[in-house]
MIDOSE-1310 file (N, C-alpha, C; in nm, 2 decimals, decimal comma, always signed):
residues 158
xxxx	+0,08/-0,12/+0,00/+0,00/+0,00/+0,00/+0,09/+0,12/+0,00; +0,03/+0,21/-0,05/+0,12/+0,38/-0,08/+0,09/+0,50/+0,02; +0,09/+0,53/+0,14/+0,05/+0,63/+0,21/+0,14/+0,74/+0,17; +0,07/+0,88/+0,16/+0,09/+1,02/+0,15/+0,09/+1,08/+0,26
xxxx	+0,22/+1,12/+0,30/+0,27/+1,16/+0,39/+0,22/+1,33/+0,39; +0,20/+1,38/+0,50/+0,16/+1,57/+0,51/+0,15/+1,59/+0,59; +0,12/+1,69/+0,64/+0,09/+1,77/+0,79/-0,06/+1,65/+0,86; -0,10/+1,67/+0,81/-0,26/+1,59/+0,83/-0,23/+1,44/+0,82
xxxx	-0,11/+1,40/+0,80/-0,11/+1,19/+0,77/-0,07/+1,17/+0,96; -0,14/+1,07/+1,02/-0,15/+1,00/+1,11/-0,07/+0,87/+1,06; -0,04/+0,82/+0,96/+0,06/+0,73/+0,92/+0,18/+0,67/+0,99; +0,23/+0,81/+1,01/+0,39/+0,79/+1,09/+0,43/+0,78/+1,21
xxxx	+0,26/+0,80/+1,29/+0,28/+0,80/+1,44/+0,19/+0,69/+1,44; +0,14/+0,61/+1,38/+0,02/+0,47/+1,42/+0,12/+0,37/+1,44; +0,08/+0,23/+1,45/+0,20/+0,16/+1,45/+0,13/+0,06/+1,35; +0,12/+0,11/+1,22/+0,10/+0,10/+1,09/+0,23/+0,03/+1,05
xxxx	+0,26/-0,08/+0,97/+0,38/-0,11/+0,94/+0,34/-0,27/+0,84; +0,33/-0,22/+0,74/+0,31/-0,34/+0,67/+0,40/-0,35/+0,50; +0,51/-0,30/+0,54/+0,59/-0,29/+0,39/+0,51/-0,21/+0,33; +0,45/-0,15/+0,35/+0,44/-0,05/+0,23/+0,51/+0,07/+0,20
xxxx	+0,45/+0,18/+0,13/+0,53/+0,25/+0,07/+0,49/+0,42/+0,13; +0,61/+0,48/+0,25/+0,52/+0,65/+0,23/+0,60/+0,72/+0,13; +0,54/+0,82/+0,09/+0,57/+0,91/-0,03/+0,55/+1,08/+0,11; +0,68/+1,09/+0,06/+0,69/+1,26/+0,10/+0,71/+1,34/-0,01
xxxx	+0,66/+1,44/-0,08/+0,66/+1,49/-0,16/+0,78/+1,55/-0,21; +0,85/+1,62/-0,08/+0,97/+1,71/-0,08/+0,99/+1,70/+0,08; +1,11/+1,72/+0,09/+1,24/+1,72/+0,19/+1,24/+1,87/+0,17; +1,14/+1,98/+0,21/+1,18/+2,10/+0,23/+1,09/+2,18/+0,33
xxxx	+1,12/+2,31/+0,35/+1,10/+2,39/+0,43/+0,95/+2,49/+0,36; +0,94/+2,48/+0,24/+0,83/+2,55/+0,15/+0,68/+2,54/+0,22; +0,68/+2,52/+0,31/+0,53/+2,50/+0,37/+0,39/+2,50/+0,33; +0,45/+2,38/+0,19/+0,32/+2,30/+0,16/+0,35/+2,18/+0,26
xxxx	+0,13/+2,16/+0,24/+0,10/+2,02/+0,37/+0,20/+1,90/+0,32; +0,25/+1,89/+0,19/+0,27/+1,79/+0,20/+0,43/+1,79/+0,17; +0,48/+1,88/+0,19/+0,66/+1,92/+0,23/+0,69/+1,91/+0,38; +0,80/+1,89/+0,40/+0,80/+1,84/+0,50/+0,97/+1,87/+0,55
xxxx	+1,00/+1,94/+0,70/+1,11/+1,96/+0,73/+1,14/+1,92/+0,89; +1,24/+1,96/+0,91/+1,25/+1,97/+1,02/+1,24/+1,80/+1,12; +1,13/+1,86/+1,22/+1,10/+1,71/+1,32/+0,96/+1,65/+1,20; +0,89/+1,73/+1,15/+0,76/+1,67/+1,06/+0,83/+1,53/+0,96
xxxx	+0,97/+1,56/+0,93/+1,04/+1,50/+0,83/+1,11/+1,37/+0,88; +1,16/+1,41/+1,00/+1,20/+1,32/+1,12/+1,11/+1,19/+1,17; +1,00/+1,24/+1,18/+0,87/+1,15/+1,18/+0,85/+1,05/+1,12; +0,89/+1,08/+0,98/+0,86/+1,00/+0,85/+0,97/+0,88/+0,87
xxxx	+1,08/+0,96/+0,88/+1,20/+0,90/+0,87/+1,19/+0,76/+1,01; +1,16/+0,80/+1,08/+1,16/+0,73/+1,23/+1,04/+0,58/+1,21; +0,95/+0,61/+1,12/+0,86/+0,50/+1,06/+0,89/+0,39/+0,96; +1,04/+0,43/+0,90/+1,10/+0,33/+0,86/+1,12/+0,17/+0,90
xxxx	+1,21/+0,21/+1,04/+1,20/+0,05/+1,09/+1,07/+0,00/+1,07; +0,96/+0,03/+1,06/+0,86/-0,08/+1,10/+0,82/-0,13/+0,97; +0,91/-0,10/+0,84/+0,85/-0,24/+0,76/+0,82/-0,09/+0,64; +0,89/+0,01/+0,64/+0,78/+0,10/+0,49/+0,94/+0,14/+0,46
xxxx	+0,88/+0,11/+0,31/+1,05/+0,22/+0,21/+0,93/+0,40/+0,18; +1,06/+0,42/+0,18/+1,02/+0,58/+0,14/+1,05/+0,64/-0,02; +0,97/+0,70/-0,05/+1,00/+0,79/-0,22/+0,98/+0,90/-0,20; +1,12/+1,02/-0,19/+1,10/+1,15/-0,16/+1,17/+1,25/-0,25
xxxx	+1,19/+1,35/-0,28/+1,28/+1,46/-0,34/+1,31/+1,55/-0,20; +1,47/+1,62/-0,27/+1,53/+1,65/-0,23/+1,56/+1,80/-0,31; +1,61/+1,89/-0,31/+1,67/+1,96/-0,36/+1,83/+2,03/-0,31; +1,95/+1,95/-0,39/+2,09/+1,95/-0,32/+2,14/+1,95/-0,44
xxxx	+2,29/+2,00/-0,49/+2,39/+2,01/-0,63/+2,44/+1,86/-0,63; +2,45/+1,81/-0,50/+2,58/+1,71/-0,49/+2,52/+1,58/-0,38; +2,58/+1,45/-0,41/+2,50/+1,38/-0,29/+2,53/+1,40/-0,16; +2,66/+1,43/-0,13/+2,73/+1,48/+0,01/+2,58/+1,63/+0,01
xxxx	+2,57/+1,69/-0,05/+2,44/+1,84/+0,01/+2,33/+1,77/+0,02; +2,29/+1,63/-0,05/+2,12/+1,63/-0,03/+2,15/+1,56/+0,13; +2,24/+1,44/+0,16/+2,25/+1,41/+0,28/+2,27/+1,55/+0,42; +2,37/+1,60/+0,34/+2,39/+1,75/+0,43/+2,23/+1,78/+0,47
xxxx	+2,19/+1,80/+0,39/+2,04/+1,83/+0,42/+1,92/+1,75/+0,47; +1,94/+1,68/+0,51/+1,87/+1,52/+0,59/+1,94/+1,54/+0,71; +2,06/+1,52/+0,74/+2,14/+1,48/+0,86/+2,16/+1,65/+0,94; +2,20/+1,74/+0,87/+2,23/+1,83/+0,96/+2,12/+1,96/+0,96
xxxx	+2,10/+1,93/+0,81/+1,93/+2,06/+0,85/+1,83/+1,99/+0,90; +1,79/+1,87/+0,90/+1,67/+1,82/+0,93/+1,65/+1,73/+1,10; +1,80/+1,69/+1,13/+1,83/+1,59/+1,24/+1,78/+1,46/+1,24; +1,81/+1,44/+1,13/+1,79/+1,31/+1,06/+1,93/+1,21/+1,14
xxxx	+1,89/+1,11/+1,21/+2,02/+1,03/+1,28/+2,08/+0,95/+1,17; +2,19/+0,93/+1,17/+2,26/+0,87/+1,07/+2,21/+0,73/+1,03; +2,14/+0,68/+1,15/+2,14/+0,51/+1,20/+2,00/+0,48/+1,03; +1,93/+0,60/+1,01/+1,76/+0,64/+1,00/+1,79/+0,69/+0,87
xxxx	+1,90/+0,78/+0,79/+1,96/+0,83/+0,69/+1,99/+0,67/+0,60; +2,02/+0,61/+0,69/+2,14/+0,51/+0,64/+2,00/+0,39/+0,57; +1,94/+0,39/+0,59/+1,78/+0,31/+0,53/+1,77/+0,36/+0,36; +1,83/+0,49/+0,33/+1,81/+0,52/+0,19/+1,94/+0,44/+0,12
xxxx	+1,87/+0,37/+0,00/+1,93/+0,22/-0,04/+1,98/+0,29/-0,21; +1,91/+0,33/-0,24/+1,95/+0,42/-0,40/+1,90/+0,58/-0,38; +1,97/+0,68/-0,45/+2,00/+0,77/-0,49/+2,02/+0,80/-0,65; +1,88/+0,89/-0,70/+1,86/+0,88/-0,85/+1,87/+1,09/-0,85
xxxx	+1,99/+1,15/-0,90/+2,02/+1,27/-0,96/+1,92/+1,31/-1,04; +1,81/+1,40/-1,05/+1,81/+1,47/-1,18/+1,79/+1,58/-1,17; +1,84/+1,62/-1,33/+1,90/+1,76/-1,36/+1,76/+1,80/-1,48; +1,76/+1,95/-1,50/+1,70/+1,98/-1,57/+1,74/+2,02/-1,68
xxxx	+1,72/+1,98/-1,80/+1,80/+2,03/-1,90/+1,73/+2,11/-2,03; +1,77/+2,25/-2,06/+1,76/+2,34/-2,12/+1,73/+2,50/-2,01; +1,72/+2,59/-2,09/+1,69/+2,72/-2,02/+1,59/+2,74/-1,87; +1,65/+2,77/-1,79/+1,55/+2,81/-1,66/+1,50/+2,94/-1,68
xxxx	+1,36/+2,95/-1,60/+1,32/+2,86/-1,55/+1,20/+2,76/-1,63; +1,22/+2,76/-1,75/+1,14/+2,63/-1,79/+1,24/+2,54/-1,92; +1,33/+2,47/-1,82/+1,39/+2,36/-1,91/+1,27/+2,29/-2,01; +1,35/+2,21/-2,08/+1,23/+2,11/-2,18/+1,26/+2,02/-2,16
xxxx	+1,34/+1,96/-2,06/+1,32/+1,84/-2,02/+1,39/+1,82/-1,88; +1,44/+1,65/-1,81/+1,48/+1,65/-1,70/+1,52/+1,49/-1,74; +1,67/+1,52/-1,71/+1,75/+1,37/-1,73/+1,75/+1,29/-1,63; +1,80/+1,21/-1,62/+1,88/+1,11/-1,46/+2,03/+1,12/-1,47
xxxx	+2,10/+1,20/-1,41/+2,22/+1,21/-1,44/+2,27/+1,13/-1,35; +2,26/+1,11/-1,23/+2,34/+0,97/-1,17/+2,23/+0,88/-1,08; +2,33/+0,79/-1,06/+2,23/+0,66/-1,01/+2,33/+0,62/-0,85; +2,32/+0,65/-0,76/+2,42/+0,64/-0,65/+2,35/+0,51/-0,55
xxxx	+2,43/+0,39/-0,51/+2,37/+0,30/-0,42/+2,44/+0,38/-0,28; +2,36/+0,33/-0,17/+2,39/+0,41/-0,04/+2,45/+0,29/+0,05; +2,57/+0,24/+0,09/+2,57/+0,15/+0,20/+2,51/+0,22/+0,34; +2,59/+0,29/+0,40/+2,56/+0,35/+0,49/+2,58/+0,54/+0,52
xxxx	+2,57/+0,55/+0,60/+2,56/+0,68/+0,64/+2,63/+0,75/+0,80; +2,75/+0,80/+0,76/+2,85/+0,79/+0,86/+2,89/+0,91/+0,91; +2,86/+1,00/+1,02/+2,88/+1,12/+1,04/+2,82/+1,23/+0,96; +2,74/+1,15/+0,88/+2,63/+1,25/+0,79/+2,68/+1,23/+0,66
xxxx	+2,75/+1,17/+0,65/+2,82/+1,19/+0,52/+2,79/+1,00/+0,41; +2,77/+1,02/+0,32/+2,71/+0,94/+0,24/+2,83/+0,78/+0,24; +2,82/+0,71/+0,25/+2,94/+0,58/+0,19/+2,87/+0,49/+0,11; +2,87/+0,55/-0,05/+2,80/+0,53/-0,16/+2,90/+0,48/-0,27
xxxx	+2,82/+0,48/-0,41/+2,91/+0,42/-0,53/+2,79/+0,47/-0,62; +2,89/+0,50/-0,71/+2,81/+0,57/-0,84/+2,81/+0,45/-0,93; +2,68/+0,42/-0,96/+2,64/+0,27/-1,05/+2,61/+0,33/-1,17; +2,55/+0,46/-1,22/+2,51/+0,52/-1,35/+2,52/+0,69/-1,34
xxxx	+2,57/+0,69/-1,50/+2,59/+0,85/-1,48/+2,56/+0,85/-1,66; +2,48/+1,01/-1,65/+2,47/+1,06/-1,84/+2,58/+1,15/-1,84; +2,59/+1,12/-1,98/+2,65/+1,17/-2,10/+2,61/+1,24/-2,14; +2,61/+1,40/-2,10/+2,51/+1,52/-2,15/+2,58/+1,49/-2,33
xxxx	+2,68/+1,51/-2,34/+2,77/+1,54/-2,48/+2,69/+1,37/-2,56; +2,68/+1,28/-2,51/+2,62/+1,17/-2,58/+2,49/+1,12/-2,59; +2,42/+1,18/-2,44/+2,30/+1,18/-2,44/+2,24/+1,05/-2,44; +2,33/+0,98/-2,33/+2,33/+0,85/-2,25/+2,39/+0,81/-2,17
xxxx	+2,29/+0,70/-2,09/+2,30/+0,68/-1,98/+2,44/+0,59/-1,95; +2,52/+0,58/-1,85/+2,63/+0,48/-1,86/+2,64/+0,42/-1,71; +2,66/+0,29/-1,75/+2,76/+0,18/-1,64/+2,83/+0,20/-1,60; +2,87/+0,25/-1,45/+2,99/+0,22/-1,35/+3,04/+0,15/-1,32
xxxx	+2,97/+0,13/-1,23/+2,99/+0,03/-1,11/+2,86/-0,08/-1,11; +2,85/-0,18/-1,07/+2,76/-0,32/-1,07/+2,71/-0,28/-0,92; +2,54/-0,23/-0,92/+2,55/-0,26/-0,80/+2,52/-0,41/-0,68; +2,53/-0,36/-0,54/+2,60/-0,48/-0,45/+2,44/-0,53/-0,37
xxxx	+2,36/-0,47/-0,38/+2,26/-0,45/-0,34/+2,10/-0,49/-0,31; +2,10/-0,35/-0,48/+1,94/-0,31/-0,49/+1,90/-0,39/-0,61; +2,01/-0,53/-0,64/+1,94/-0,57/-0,77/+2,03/-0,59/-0,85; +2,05/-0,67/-0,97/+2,13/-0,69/-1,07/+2,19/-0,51/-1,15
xxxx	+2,26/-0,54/-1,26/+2,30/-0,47/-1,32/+2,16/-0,47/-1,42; +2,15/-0,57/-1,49/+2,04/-0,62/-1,60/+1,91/-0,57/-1,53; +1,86/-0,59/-1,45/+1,74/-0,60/-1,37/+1,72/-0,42/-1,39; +1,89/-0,29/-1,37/+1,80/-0,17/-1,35/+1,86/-0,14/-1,48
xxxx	+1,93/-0,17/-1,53/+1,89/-0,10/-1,69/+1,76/-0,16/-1,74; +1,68/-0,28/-1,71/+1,56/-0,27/-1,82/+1,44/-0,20/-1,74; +1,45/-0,14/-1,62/+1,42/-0,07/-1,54/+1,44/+0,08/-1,61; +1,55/+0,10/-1,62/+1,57/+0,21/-1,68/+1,51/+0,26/-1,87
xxxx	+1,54/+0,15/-1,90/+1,48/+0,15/-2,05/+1,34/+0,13/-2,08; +1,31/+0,10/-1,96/+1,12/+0,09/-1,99/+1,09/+0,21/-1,93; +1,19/+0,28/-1,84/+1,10/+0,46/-1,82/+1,17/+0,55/-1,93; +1,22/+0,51/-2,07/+1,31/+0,63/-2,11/+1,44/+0,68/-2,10
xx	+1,48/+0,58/-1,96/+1,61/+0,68/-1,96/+1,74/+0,65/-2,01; +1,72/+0,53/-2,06/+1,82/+0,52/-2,18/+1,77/+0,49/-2,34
């Protein structure tokens, strides 16, 4: 099941925990119901153990800043950070503020999360100049190599 996390979700304080799935919209301070900062974000994150993955945005240049912004703007504990399993970059590409599109520029696996700081591996990265996607690293993880490129090629992104 998919719960939508906001000001108003009772989700993350029940003891609701059946693998499913919350969605936070954004990891930010913008004070829509369904952005989320601070301890509201904390909340989310703390509902993990009991059995739910999370699908959130971030807005950061670099993965060391989107963690920066989990661990030290938000007080997100490293133990609770360290639950995010992949890390998918995207960039927008053409003129701001209305690009004409939006790529996946990297694909980062997360082992853990150490002093706030990411201990990751970059599994895929684009080729703005080629305008494709490319293999790194194999990840150890979240799944075959094969398994997220056809993953990837059934959303477009290669």
């Amino acid at each position: 099941e998919i719960y939508q996390c906001d000001w108003s979700s009772d989700v993350c304080s029940s003891d609701l925990g059946d693998d499913g799935y919350l969605v936070l919209s954004e990891v930010s301070p913008a004070g829509f119901p369904d952005y989320l900062w601070g301890r509201d974000a904390q909340h989310v994150f703390e509902a993990l153990p009991r059995g739910f993955s999370l699908a959130t945005a971030l807005h950061a240049g670099t993965l060391d800043e989107a963690f920066e912004v989990l661990t030290a703007w938000n007080g997100i504990p490293d133990a609770l950070a360290s639950r995010i399993d992949l890390v998918t970059y995207i960039v927008s590409v053409g003129p701001w503020p209305r690009p004409t599109r939006r790529a996946v520029a990297a694909m980062y696996e997360v082992d853990a999360v150490v002093d706030g700081q990411p201990q990751a591996r970059l599994l895929h990265r684009w080729d703005a100049s080629l305008d494709r996607f490319e293999s790194v690293e194999a990840p150890r993880t979240i799944g075959t190599d094969a398994d997220l490129g056809a993953a990837l090629r059934h959303f477009g992104a290669v």
